[in-house]
N, C-alpha and C positions, 0 to 999 in steps of 0.2 A: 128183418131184424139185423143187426147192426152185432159183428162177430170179429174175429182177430184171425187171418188166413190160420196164423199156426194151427187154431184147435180142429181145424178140419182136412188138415194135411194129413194125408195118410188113411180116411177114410175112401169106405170099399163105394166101388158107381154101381150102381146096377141098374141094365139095359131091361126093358119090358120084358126078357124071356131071361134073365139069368144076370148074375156077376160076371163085370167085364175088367176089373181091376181094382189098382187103387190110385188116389190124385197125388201126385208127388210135388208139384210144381203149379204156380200160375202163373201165364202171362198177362200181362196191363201195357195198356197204350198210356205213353209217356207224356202226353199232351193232354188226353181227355181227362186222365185217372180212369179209365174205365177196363176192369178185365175182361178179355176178349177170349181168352182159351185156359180153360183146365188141363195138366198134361196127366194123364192117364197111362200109366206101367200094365201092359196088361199080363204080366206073369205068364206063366207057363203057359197061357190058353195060346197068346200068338209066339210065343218064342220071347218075350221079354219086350215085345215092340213097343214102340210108344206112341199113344193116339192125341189126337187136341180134339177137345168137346167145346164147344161154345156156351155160353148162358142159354143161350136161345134153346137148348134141348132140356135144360135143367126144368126137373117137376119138383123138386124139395131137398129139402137137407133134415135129413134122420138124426138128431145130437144125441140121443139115445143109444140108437143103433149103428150110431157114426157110417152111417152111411148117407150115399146122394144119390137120386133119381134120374134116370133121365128117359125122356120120351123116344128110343131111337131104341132098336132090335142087334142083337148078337150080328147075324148076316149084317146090316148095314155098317157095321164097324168096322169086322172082319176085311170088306170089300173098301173100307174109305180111303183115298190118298193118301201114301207113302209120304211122310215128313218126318226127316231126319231135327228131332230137336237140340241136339250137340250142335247145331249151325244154326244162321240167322233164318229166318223162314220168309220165305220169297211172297211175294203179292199172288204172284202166279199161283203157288202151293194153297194162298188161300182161296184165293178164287177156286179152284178145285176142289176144297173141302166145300165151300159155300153151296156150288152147284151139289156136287155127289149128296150132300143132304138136306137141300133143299131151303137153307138158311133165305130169310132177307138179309137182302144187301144194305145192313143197317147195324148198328150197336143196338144194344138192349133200352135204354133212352135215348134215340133217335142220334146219336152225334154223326153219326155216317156209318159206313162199311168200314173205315178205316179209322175209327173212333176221333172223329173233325178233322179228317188230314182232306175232308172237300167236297165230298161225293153229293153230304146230303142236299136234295131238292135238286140235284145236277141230272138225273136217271130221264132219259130221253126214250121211248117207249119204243119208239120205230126203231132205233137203233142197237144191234147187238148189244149186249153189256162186256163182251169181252171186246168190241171196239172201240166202245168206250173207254176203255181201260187202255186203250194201246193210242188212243187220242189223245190221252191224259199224260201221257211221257210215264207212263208208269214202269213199262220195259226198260225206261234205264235206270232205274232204282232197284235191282236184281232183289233187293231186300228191303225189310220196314225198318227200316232208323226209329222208329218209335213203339216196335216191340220189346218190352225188358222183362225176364224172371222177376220175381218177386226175392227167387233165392241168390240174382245177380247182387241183389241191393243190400241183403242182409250184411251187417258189417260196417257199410258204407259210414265215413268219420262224418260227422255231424260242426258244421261251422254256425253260430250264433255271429252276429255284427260287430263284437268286442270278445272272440276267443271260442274254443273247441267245448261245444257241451255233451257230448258220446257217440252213440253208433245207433244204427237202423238197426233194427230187432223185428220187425213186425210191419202188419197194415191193419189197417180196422176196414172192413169193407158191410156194404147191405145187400144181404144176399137174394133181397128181391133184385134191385135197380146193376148191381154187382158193382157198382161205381165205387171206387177207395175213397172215404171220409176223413180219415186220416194216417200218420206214418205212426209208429212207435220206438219210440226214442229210448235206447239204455243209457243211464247217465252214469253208468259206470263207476271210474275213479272220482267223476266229478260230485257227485250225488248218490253216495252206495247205497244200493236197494229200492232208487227213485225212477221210474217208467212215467214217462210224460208222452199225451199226443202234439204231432203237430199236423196242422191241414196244406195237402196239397199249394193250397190260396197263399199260405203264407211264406214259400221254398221260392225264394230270389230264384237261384240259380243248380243245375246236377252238373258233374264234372263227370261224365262217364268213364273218362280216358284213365283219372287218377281216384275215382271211387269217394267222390266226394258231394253233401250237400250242404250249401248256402242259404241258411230262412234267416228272413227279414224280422229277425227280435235279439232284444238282448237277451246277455246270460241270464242276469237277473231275473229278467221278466220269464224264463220256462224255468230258471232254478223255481222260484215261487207258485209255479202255476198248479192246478189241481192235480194232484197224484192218478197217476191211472192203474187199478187192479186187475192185471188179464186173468185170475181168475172168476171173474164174476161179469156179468152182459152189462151191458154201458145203456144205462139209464136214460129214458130223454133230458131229465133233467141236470143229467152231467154233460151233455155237448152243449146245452144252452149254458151252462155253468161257465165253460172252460171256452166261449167266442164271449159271454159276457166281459170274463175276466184279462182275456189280450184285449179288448175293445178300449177295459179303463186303464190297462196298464201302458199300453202303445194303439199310435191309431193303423192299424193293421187292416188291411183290406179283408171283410167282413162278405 
């Protein structure tokens, strides 16, 4: 199903033997769109620490009980690799989480380990996979340049092809595949009380440095386009709606 990060921030994980937290943050690879780590506050159980859960442990999302599942026990938690999420998080630290629970070395729809930054169909059998990694020059990239919060982005000034149309508010993500389908656009001053998608497919360019995104449409063309209601679940027949409707307005890569 196909959801909007906000409505599930904040809901509790719970590990097969008990409550381990709650999700405060997502991380997404900047290249794939594909979320890669849940960050998890574990409250007073660890002292306030913070954990990253991957898809790959997710067994459901409770919208009821706002809560989320996951297939991985209290001890394995307790025990997993120290990452400091206030910093960029190292290939190394993931590798670490990987091994410690036993993840494949894969995204959740196969883009790689590193959500397309290469890996996949690369994994050489005979050979270590941490020497693969260090074949790879991955040691000088101490960090993943294509890790971002989901809470970095909020805000972020919105550039149309002919003028400023709002700010990042949101993602729409499917919490099977966890892949992001689209951004959510506030239109602010420009459109009071108007929330419009736009897809990944269609953002030219991010400006990390200055907090800025680039998509390839005019104002016009997302002033006009289908309204989107984050209080209600997005229809199939509203994404078919809203690529029909940039398809006839601009020829937008589809």
């Amino acid at each position: 199903m196909k959801r909007n990060l906000k409505s599930i921030t904040g809901f509790s994980m719970g590990a097969v033997d008990g409550e381990i937290g709650d999700v405060k943050e997502f991380y997404f690879d900047d290249m794939s769109w594909i979320i890669r780590y849940l960050v998890v506050d574990t409250g007073s159980w660890l002292g306030g620490r913070k954990v990253l859960i991957s898809p790959f442990a997710l067994q459901g999302v409770d919208m009821q009980q706002e809560s989320i599942l996951v297939n991985l026990t209290k001890e394995q938690i307790k025990h997993s690799p120290d990452v400091d999420t206030e910093k960029t998080v190292s290939r190394q630290q993931e590798l670490n989480l990987y091994n410690h629970y036993g993840w494949p070395y894969s995204d959740p729809v196969g883009m790689g380990f590193y959500g397309g930054w290469g890996f996949a169909g690369m994994i050489d059998a005979r050979v270590p996979f941490e020497d693969q990694i260090a074949l790879q020059k991955v040691k000088e990239h101490p960090g993943d340049p294509h890790l971002r919060s989901n809470k970095e982005v909020h805000g972020y000034t919105i550039h149309a092809t002919d003028g400023h149309i709002g700010e990042a508010e949101d993602f729409i993500i499917d919490d099977e595949t966890w892949s992001i389908h689209f951004m959510v656009i506030d239109t602010g001053k420009w459109l009071p009380g108007k929330k419009v998608l736009i897809s990944p497919k269609w953002i030219r360019e991010i400006k990390w440095a200055t907090s800025e995104v680039f998509v390839d449409l005019p104002v016009d063309a997302i002033k006009n386009s289908p309204a989107y209601d984050p209080s209600i679940s997005i229809p199939e027949t509203y994404e078919a709606k809203l690529y029909d409707y940039y398809d006839k307005n601009r020829n937008v890569p589809l």
